[in-house]
N, C-alpha and C positions, 0 to 999 in steps of 0.2 A: 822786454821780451818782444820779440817780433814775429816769431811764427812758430807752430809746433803740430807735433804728432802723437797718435797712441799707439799703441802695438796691435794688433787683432786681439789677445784675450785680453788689455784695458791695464794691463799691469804698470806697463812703461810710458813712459812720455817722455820723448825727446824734443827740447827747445832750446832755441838760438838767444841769447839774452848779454848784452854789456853791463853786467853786475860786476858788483867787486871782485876780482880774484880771475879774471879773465886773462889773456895774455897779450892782450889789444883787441880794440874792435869791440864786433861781435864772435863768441865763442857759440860751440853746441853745447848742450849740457844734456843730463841722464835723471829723472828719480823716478825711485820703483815704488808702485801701492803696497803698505802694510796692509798686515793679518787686521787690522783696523779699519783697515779701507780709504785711508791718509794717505799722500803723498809725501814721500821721506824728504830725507835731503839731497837738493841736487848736488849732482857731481860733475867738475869738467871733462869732456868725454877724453880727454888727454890730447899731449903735442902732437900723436901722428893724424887726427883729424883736425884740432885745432891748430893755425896758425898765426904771427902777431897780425893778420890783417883780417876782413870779416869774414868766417863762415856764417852760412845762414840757410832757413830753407829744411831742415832734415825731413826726410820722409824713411819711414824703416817699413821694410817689405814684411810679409802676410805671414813671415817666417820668422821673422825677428832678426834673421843673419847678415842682411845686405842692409846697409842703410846709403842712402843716394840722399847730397845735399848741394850747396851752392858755396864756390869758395873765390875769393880774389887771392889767396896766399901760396894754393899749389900751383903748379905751372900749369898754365892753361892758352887760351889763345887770342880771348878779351880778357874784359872787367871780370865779370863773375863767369864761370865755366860752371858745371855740373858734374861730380864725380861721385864715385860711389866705392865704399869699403867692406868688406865680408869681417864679423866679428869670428874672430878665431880663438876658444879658448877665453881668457879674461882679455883681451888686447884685441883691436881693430887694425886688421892689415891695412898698409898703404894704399891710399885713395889714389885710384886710378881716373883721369881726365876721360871721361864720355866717349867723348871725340866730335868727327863730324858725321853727321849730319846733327846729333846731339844739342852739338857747342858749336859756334859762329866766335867772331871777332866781334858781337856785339854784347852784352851783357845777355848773358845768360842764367836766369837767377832760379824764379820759382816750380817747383817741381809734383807731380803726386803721378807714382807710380800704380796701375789697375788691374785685373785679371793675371794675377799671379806674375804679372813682370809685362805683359803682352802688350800691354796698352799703356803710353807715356802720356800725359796734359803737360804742358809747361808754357809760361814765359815767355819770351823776348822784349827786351828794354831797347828799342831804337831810339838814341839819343840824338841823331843828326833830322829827323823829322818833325821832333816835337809834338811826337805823338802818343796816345796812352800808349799800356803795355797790350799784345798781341798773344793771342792764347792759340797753340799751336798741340793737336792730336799726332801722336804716331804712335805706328801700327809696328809693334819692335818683331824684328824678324832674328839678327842676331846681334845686334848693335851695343848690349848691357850684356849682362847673367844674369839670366832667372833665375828666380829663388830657389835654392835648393829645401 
């Protein structure tokens, strides 16, 4: 397991993990707290946000319905891009690529969404520097969806 999240009310936890039953890479995966206060069993969050190559990264908004993560398998414009998918129903629409100012041609990886969508923190992986990773604020005006 490499990174993960909660929901706001603590129910869910979303984590990126290469366990058995993935479809290559790293997958996201899903388990909810029982009436016990346990966490259940994970579940793969399915093909349209998993691909055979890594997502990773999920961060799920204040609302539960947007989840924004890191993927090298949907089309994107580096390594890792950042995309984000609205849960509709039992199923998560197709992850939509960030874009730019978002996503570069560099690796685009770690993510955590603040003020109700407002405020971005993330990442950047410059590989031709040889330098640590770069943690960059934006001030999102309309560049994502906020949470409904």
């Amino acid at each position: 397991e490499t990174s993960a999240c909660v929901s706001e009310d603590g129910m869910t936890l979303y984590f990126a993990s290469n366990r058995q039953g993935t479809k290559k890479g790293l997958d996201i995966y899903i388990s909810k707290r029982n009436a016990k206060n346990q966490w259940g069993k994970a579940r793969n969050a399915g093909r349209t946000i998993n691909t055979p190559f890594d997502e990773d990264n999920p961060c799920i908004t204040n609302n539960g319905k947007t989840l924004y993560f890191s993927s090298k398998g949907h089309f994107g414009m580096g390594g890792f891009d950042l995309f984000y998918a609205s849960h509709e129903g039992k199923k998560w629409s197709e992850p939509v690529n960030a874009g730019f100012p978002i996503n570069t041609t560099a690796d685009d990886n770690y993510l955590s969404v603040l003020s109700g969508g407002k405020v971005i923190y993330r990442s950047k992986i410059i590989v031709t520097n040889n330098m640590p990773d770069d943690i960059y604020k934006l001030n999102v005006e309309s560049y994502l969806p906020l949470p409904r």
